[in-house]
Every structure is written in structure tokens, then in C-alpha cells.
C-alpha positions as CSV (number, residue, x, y, z in Angstrom):
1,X,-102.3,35.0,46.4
2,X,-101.9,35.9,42.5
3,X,-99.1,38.2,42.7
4,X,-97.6,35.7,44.7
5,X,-98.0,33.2,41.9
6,X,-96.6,35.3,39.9
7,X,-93.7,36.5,41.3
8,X,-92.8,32.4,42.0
9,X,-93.5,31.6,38.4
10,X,-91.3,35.1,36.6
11,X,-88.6,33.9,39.3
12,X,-88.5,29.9,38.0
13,X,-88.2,32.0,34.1
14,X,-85.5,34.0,35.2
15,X,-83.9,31.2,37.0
16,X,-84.4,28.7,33.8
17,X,-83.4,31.8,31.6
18,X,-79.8,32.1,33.7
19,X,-79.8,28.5,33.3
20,X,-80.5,27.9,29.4
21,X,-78.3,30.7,29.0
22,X,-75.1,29.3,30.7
23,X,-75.7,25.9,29.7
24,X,-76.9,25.7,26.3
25,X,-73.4,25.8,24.6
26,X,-72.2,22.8,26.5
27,X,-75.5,20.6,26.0
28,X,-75.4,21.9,22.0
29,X,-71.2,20.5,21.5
30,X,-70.7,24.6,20.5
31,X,-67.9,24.4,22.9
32,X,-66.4,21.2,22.1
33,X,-66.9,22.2,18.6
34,X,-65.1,26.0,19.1
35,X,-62.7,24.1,20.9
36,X,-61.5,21.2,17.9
37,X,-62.0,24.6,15.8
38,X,-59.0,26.7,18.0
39,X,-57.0,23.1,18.0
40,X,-57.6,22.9,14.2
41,X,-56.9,26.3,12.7
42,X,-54.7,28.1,15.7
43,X,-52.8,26.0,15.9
44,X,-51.4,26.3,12.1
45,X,-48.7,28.4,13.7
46,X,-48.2,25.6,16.5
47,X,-47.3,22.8,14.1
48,X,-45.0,25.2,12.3
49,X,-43.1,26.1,15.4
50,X,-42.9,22.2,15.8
51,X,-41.5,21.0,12.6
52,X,-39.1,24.1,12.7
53,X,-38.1,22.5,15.7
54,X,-37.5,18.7,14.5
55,X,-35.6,20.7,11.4
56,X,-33.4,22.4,13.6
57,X,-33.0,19.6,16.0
58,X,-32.0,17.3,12.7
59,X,-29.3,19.9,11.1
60,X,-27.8,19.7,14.8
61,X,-27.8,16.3,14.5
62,X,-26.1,16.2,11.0
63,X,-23.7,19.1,12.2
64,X,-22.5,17.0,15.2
65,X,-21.7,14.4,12.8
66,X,-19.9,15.8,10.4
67,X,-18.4,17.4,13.5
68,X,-17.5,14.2,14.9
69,X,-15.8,13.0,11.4
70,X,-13.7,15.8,11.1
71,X,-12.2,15.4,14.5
72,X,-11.6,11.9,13.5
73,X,-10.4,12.8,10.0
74,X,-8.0,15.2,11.4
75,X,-6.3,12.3,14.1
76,X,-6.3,10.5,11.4
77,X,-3.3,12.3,10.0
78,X,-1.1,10.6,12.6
79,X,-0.5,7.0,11.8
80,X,1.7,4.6,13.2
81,X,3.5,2.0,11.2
82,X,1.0,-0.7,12.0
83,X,-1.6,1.3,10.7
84,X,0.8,2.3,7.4
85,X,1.2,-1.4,6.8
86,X,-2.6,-2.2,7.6
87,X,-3.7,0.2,4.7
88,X,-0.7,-0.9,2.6
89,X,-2.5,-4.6,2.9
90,X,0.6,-6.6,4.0
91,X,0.9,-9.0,6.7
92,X,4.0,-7.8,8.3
93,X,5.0,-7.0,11.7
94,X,6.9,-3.8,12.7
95,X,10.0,-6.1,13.9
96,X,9.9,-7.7,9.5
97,X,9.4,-4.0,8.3
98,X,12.9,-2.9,10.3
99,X,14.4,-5.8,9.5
100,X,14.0,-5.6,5.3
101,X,14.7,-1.8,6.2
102,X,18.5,-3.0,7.8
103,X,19.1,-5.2,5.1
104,X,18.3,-3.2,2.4
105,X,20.2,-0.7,4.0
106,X,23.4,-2.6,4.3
107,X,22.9,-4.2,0.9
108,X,22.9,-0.2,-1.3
109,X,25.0,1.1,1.0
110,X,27.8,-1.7,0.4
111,X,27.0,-1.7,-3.2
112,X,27.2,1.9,-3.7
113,X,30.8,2.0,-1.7
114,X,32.5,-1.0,-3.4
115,X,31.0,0.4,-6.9
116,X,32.3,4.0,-6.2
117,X,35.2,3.7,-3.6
118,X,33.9,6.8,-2.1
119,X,32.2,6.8,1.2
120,X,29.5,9.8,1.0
121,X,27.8,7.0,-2.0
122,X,28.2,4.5,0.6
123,X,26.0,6.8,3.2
124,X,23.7,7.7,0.8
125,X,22.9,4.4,0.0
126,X,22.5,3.4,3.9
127,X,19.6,6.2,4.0
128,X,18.3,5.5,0.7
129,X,17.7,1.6,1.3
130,X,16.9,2.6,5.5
131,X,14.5,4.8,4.7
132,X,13.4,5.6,1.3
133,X,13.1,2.4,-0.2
134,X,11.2,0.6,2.3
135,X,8.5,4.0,2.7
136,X,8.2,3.9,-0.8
137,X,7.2,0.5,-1.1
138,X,4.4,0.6,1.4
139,X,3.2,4.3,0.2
140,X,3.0,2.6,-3.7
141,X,1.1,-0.8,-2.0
142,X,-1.1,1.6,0.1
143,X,-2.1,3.8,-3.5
144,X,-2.1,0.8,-5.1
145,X,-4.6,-0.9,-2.6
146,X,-6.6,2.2,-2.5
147,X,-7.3,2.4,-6.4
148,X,-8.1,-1.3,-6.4
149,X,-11.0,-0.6,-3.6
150,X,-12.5,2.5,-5.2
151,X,-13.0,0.6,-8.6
152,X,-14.9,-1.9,-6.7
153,X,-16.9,0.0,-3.8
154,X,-19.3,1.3,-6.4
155,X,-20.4,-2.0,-7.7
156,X,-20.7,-3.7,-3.4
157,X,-22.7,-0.7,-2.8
158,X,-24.8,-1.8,-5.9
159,X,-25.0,-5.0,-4.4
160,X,-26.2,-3.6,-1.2
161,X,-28.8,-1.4,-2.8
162,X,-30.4,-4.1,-4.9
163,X,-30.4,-6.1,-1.5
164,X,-32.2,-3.7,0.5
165,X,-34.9,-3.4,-2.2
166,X,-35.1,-7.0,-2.4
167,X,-36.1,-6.8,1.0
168,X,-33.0,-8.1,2.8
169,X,-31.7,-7.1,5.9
170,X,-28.6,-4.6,5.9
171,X,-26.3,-6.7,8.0
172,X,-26.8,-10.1,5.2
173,X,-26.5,-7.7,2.3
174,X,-23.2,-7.0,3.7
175,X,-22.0,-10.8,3.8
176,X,-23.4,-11.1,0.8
177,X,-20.8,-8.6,-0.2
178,X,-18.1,-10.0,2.1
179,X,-18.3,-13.1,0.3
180,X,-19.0,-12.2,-2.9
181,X,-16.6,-9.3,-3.7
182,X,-13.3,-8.7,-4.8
183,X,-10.3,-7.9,-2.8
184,X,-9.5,-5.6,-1.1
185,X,-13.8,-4.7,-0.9
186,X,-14.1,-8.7,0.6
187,X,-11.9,-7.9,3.0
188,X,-12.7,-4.6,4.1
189,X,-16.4,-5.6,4.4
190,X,-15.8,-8.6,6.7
191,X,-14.0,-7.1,9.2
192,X,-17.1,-4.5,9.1
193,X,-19.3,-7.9,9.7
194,X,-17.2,-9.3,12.2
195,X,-17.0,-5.5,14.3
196,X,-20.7,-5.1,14.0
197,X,-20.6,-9.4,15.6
198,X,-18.9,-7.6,18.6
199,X,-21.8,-4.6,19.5
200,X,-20.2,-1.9,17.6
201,X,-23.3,-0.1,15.5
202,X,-23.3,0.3,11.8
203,X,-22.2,4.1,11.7
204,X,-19.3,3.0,14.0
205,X,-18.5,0.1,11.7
206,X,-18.7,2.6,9.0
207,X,-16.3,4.7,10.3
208,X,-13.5,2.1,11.1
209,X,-13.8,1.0,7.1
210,X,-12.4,5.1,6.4
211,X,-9.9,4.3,9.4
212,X,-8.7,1.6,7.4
213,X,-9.2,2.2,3.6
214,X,-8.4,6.3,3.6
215,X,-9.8,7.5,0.3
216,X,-12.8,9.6,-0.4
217,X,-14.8,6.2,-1.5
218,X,-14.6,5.2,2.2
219,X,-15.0,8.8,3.9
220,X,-18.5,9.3,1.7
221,X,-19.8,6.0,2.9
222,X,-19.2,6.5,6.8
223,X,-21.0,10.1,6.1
224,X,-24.0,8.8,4.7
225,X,-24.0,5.6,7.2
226,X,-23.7,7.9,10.2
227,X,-25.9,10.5,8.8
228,X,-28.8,8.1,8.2
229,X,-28.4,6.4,11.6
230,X,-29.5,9.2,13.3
231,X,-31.9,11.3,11.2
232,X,-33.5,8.3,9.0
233,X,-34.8,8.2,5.5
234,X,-34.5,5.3,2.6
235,X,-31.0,3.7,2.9
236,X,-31.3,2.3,-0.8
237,X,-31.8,5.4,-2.0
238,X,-29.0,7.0,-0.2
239,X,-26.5,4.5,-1.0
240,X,-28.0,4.6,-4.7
241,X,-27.2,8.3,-4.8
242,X,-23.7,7.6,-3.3
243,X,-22.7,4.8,-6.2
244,X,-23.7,7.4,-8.6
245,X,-21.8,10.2,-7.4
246,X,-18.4,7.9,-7.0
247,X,-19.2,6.5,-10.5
248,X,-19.1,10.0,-11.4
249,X,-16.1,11.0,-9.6
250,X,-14.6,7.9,-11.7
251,X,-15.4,8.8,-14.9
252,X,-14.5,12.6,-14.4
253,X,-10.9,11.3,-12.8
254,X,-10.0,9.3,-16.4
255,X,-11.0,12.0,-18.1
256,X,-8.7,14.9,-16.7
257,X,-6.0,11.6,-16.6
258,X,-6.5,11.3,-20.6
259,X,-6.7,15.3,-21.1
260,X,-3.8,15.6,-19.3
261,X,-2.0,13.0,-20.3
262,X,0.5,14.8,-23.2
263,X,1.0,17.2,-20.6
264,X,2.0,14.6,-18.4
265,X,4.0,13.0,-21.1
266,X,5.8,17.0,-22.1
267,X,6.7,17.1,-18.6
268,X,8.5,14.2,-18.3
269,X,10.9,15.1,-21.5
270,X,11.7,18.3,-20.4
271,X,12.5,17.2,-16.9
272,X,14.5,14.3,-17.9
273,X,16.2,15.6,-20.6
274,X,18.9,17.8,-18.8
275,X,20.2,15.1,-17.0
276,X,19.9,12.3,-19.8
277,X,22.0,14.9,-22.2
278,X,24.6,15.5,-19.3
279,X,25.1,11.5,-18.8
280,X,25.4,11.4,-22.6
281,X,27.8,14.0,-23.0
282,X,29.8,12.6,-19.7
283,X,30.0,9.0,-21.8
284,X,31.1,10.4,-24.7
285,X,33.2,13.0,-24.2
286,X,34.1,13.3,-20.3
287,X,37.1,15.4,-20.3
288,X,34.2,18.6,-22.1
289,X,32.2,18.3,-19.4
290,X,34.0,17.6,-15.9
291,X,34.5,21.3,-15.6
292,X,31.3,21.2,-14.4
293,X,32.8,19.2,-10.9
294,X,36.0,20.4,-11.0
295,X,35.8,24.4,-11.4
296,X,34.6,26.5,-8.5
297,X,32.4,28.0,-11.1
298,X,30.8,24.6,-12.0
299,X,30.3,23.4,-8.8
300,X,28.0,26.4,-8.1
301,X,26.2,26.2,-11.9
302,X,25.2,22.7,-10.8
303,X,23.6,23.5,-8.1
304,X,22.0,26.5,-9.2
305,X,20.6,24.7,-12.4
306,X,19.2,21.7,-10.1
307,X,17.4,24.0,-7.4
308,X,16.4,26.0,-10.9
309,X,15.2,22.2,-12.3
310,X,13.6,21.3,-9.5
311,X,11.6,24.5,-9.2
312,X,10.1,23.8,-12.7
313,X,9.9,19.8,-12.2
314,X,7.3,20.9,-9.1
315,X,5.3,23.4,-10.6
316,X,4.7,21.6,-13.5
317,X,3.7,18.8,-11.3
318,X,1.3,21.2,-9.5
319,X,0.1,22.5,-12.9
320,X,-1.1,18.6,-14.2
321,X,-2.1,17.6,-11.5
322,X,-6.0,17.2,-10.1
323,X,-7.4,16.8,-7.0
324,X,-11.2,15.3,-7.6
């Protein structure tokens, strides 16, 4: 009967033994506790692996959309007459353009025959007032147009900055500048307001302002716009940054302008003064200098000293000027 007992009672301390043993780290929290320790400190290496991740997955992000303005910027080089006259800021239809193209046309060409009584003059002045007056006017409205909006773009995204930290919304700090600004800026900013009115987002928006306005001013601002739309961050920061930098562009473009300016001015004497001498030289004393048309010999001295001239004329244009 005892060594019965006893074998029943070292059997319930083995059992509680095996019991205590295998439960005691769940009733003490040393498992939970090992457990927050391996999520904790393991796991180092875990959250590393993760933000290398959203890094990567965010410089894919940018690359696709620098990407995706490149391809655009590239189309871009293609533009119809529409979109000539658009950026040139004129109201006119293609049908007006050909028309002032005919008549100027007709107008130089006539003038140019009845004035010389030769016909080639006459031709010349059909191309020159078809074709090269017309394109010349729009390209010097376009530049023109263009210079106009990147003195002002610094000072609306100013506006837009000081709007944002104000607490505004972006879309009303953008009225504010389409009503507020100076042309063409007012303009340009509206139609972003009014495309944004239809659905289209604000990088898209963006985008359509460089489609319009094609100067580095505009091509910045649709980088930054369609860089913070997807990866975040402070807009009025951003924007800040990007006023600064154009101000900057600014102020180093004037500078190389007034730097270069004698050379610009040197240039422009020695280029002009073959031909002014020769036109001189022709009023004065024309029977010295007709050789020059008549003779076999002078025919080709002409036109080796113009292809000579207008080898210099463009390398010293290449030499003064800047691209910024």
C-alpha cells in the first residue's frame, strides 16, 4: 500500500514536472516577450530591405516621368502652324496667316521687279515676302512672348508659394495668379484653371503649360509638378526652390549678355563692314568696282568672299553665343 502511494505521488511530480516545464514560458509572457524581442531587433534588416524598396520603387517612379517628358519633349519638335501661332500669341487663323503670306508676297515681289526691271529680283521677292517675312514675324512674336513669360513666372510662382504657406488650396492659388498676373503668365495660368475645370490632373495641366509656352521656365515647372504628384513632399518648398533656381538662371543670362556684349557689338562691325564699304564704293565710284559683276574673275571672288564671310559671320555667332 506505501509503495503504491508512492509510486502515484513521484508519477503526479513527474507529470507536474513535464507540465511546469512546457508551460511555464507561456504563463511567464517569456515567449510573447522573445517574440516582440525577434520583431524588434531582427527585424532591423527587415525594415531596411523595406525602405530600400519604397526608394527604389520612388526613383522608378521619377525615371518614368522624366521618361514620359522626354517623349513628349521630343514630339514636341513637330509643330503645326496652329501651334506656331498659339506660342507666337496671335489670334489668327491658318486661312489669315496664308493670306498676309500672298499678299506680302505679291506686294515685294512687284516692288522688287518694277524697282529693278529684272525678274530673278521679282522672284526673290515672291519667296522673301511668301515665306521669310511672314516665319520671321511669328518666330520674333513667339521669342518675344517667351521672354515676356519667363520674367514673370518667377514672381506667380512666388505668389503660389506664399499661398500655399498661407494655407490656401493649390487650385485658388492659381486663380489668384490667373487674375492677378501679367500677360502672357495670366493667360497661360487660366487655361491651366480652366483644363484642370475639365478632369485633367495638375501634372497633366502642368504639362500642357510647356506644350504651349516652350522655354525652360515652363519645362522645370511640369518636372517638378509631375514629380511631386506621384512621390510627395512640401510643394511650397519645391516651387520655392524652383523660383530661385530660374531667378538664378536670370541673373546669370544678363550677365554673359553684358560680358558679351562688345563682342557682340565687334562682331557686328566686322560683319557689316565688307558689304557697307562695297555699297559705298559702288555710290561713289561705280565704274572701280563693277569688275566685280562683270569679269569672270569677279563673279567667282564674290562668291568665294561671301561663302568665306558667311563662314566667319557663323562662328562668331557660335563663339558669343550661350545657351543657359
Amino acid at each position: 500500500m506505501n509503495s503504491t502511494l508512492a509510486v502515484a505521488l513521484l508519477a503526479m511530480l513527474a507529470v507536474g514536472g513535464a507540465a511546469y516545464a512546457l508551460l511555464y514560458p507561456t504563463l511567464s509572457g517569456e515567449k510573447r516577450a522573445e517574440k516582440r524581442r525577434k520583431e524588434f531587433a531582427g527585424p532591423s534588416t527587415v525594415r531596411g530591405i523595406d525602405r530600400e524598396a519604397q526608394a527604389r520603387n520612388k526613383r522608378g517612379q521619377v525615371a518614368q516621368s522624366l521618361k514620359e517628358i522626354e517623349n513628349r519633349e521630343n514630339a514636341r519638335h513637330k509643330l503645326s502652324l496652329e501651334q506656331r501661332i498659339a506660342q507666337a500669341g496671335l489670334s489668327w487663323t491658318p486661312r489669315k496667316y496664308y493670306g498676309i503670306s500672298a499678299a506680302l508676297a505679291v506686294g515685294l515681289g512687284l516692288t522688287l521687279w518694277l524697282a529693278s526691271g529684272g525678274w530673278i529680283l521679282g522672284l526673290a521677292g515672291l519667296f522673301i515676302g511668301g515665306f521669310g517675312m511672314p516665319a520671321w514675324f511669328l518666330k520674333r512674336c513667339r521669342v518675344r512672348r517667351l521672354k515676356k513669360f519667363g520674367m514673370e513666372f518667377p514672381n506667380a510662382l512666388d505668389v503660389v508659394v506664399r499661398g500655399i504657406k498661407a494655407g490656401l488650396p493649390v487650385n485658388d492659388c492659381l486663380r489668384i495668379v490667373a487674375n492677378e498676373a501679367v500677360e502672357p503668365v495670366k493667360t497661360e495660368f487660366r487655361l491651366m484653371i480652366e483644363a484642370q475645370a475639365l478632369g485633367l490632373p495638375l501634372a497633366e495641366a502642368a504639362t500642357k503649360l510647356f506644350d504651349r509656352m516652350p522655354c525652360a521656365e515652363a519645362n522645370f515647372f511640369g518636372i517638378v509638378i509631375a514629380i511631386q504628384q506621384k512621390t510627395g513632399g512640401n510643394l511650397s518648398e519645391t516651387l520655392g526652390n524652383l523660383s530661385r533656381v530660374l531667378r538664378e538662371r536670370r541673373k546669370m543670362r544678363d550677365k554673359i549678355a553684358a560680358v558679351s556684349m562688345e563682342a557682340k557689338a565687334s562682331a557686328a562691325i566686322i560683319g557689316s563692314l565688307p558689304p557697307i564699304v562695297a555699297v559705298l564704293i559702288w555710290l561713289t565710284t561705280p565704274k572701280y568696282i563693277e569688275i566685280l559683276w562683270l569679269s569672270q574673275a569677279g563673279k567667282f571672288a564674290l562668291i568665294a568672299s561671301g561663302l568665306w564671310m558667311l563662314i566667319g559671320v557663323l562662328v562668331m555667332r557660335k563663339m558669343i553665343n550661350f545657351d543657359i
